[in-house]
C-alpha positions in Angstrom: 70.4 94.9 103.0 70.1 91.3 103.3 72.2 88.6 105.3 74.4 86.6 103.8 73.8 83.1 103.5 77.3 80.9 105.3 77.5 77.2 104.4 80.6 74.9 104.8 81.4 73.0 102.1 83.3 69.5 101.5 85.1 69.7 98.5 83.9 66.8 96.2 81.3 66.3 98.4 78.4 69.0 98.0 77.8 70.5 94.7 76.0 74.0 94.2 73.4 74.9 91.4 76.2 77.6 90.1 76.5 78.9 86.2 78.9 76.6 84.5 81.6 79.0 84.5 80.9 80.8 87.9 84.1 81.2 90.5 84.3 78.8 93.2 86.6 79.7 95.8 89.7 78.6 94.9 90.9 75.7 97.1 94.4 76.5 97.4 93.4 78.8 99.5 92.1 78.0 102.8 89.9 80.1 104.3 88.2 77.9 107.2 87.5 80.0 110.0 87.4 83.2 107.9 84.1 86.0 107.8 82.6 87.6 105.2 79.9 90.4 105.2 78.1 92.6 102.7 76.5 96.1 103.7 74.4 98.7 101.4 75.8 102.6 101.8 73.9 105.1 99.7 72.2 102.5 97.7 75.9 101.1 96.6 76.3 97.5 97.7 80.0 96.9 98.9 80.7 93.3 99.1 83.8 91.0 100.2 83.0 87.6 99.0 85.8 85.9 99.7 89.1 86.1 101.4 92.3 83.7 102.0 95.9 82.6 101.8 98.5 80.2 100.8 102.1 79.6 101.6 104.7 79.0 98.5 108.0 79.7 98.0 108.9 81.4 101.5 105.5 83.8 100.6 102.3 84.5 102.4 99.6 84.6 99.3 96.4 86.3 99.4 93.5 86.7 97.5 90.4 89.2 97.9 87.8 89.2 95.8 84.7 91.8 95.8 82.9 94.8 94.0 84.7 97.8 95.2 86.9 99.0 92.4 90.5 100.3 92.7 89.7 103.6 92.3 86.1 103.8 94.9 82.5 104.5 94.5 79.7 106.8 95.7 78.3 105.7 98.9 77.2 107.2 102.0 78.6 106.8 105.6 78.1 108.9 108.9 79.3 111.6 107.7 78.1 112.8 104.2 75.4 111.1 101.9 77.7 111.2 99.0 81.1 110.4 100.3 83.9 108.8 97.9 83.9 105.8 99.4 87.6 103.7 98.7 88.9 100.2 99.1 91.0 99.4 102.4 94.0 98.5 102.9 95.3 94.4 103.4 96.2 94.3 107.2 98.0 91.3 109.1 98.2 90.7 112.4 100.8 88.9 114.3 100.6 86.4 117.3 96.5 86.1 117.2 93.5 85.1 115.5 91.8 88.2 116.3 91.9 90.9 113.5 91.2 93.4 116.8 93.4 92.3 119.5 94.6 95.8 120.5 98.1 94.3 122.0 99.5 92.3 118.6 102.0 92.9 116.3 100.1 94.5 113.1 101.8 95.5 109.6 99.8 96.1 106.5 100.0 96.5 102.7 98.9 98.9 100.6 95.9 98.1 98.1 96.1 101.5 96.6 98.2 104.1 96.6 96.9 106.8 98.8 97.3 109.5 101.4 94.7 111.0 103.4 91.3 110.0 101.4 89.1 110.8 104.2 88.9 114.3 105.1 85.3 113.6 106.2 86.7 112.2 109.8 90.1 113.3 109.7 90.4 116.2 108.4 93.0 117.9 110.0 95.5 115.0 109.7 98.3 114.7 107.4 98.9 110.7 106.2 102.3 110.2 104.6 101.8 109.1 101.0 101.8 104.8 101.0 102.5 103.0 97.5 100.2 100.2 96.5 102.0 97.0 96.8 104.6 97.9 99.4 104.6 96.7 103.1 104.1 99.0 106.1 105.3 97.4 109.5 103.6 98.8 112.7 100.7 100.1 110.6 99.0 102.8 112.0 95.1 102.2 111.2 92.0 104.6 110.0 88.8 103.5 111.1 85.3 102.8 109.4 83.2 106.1 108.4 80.4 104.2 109.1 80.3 105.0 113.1 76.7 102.7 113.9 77.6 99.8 112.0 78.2 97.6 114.7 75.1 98.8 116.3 72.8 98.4 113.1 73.9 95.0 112.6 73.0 94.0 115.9 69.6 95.8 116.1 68.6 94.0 113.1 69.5 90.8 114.0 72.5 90.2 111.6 74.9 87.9 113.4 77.8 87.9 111.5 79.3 91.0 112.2 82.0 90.7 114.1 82.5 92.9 117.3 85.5 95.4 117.4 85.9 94.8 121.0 86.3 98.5 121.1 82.6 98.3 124.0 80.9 101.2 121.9 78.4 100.6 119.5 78.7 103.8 118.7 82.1 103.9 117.0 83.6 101.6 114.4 87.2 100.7 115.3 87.3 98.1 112.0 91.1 99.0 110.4 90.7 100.7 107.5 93.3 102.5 105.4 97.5 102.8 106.6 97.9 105.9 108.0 100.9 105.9 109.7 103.9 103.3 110.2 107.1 102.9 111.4 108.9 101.1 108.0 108.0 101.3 104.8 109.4 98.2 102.6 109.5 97.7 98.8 110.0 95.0 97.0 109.1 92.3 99.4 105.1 92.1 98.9 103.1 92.7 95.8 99.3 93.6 94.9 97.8 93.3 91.6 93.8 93.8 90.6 92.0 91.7 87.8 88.7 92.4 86.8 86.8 89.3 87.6 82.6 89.6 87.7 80.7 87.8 90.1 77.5 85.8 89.7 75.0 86.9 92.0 70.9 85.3 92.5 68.4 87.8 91.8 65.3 86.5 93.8 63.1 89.4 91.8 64.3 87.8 88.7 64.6 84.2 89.8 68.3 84.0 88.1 71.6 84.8 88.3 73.1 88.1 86.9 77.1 89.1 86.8 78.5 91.9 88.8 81.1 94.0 88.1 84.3 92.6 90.4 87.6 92.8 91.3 90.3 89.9 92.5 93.0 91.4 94.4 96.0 89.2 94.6 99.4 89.5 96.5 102.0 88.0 98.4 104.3 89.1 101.2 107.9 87.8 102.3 107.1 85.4 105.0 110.3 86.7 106.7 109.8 90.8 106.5 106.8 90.3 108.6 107.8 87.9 111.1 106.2 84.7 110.2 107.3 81.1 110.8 105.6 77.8 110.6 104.3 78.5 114.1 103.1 81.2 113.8 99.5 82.6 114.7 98.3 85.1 112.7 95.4 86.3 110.7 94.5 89.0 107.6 91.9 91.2 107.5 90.2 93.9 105.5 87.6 96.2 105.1 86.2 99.6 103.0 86.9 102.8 103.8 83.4 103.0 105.0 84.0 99.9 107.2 80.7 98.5 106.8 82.0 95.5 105.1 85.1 93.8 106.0 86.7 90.1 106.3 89.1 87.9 107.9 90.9 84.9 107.4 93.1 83.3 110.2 94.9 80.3 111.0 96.8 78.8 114.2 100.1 77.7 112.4 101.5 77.3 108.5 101.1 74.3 107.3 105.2 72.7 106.1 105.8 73.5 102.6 104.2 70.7 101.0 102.5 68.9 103.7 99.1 70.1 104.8 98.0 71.8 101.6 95.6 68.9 100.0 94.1 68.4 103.3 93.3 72.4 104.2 91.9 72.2 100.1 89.3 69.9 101.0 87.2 72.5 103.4 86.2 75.2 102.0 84.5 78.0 103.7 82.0 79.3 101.0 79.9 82.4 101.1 77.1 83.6 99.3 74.5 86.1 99.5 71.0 86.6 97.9 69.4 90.1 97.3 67.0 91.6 96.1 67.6 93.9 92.7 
């Protein structure tokens, strides 16, 4: 497990040694005060690489784009050494900046259609059945399986985990998967996943190689969750296993048409190097 190496890039400005046809983030969306970690579990590497939004047509936009496919992998979390380890669910969170403020307005949308998928830590629960695509107001969360994430991040000095602001290293209170809500809404948000692979620096082999990836695309009704041009607000997500997870947040929407060029030019851009 390696850090992740941040920098802030000036569109036009600073160029990267990339492949010719490798995936910059895309500058309509702006991601500028957004995180982005990548975590090993069971020898599986589960990466977010990049997350943001746009506004068009009355619409929230988002795009997601990392490793963990629609349908999971084999990892390990605090629980079992080879757990089914599956993507999380697209959460938003109304009137803040913090993914974790415990006293915001939060709705989701389903990445994958799913009920209860982790019988390891709750497995006693019944989760009513959510439909990938379709919008969940006052989301009830899961949290991370991965209880000391917090806590090995910190021990080993890797600074850009966020804290949960749960005070317990101990327990990861990331949000996870929906698994409870008070309205379920169709047919005013959308998810769709393209396989897109990922160019990542080998330092063994002194070159990059192409992972296996997935962009994860969407929109929501700006008004079936509540959001105006004034409105704070941020989106976050993370795996199952909550040891990797991002957020992208923003004070206010910029007027349809005004602000976009301007939000294009800074780009927050994250890689990571590793050893394979």
């Amino acid at each position: 497990m390696n850090k992740l190496l941040p920098a802030i890039l000036i569109a036009s400005v600073m160029a990267i040694a990339l492949p010719a046809n490798a995936h910059v983030f895309t500058h309509d969306y702006y991601s500028s005060g957004g995180w982005s970690y990548g975590d090993s579990a069971g020898g599986n590497v589960f990466e977010i690489w990049e997350i943001g939004a746009k506004i068009e047509n009355g619409k929230l936009m988002f795009s997601i784009w990392q490793n963990l496919p629609e349908t999971g992998a084999i990892g390990t979390d605090s629980y079992e050494e080879s757990a089914q380890i599956d993507p999380g669910d697209l959460w938003i969170t109304i009137g803040t900046k913090n993914p974790f403020d415990p006293n915001a307005t939060r709705h989701a949308i389903a990445l994958t259609t799913h009920d209860n998928i982790v019988l390891q830590k709750y497995p006693n629960e019944t989760w009513p059945t959510v439909t990938k695509g379709n919008l969940y107001l006052d989301a009830e969360h899961a949290t991370g399986t991965y209880e000391t994430y917090q806590k090995f991040m910190n021990d080993n000095g890797y600074w850009y985990t966020p804290d949960d602001l749960d005070g317990d290293d101990e327990k990861n209170s990331y949000m996870t998967l929906i698994k409870g809500f008070s309205q379920e809404i169709s047919g005013q948000s959308a998810v769709t996943w393209t396989f897109e692979p990922y160019w990542d620096w080998s330092e063994q082999l002194n070159d990059w190689y192409l992972v296996d990836a997935w962009r994860i695309t969407g929109w929501v009704e700006l008004s079936a969750v509540g959001i105006t041009p004034d409105t704070t607000f941020n989106i976050f997500i993370s795996s199952e296993c909550g040891n990797d997870g991002a957020v992208w947040e923003h004070d206010a929407i910029p007027e349809p048409g005004i602000g976009l060029a301007a939000l294009s030019a800074l780009t927050l851009f994250v890689r990571k190097r590793r050893r394979i």
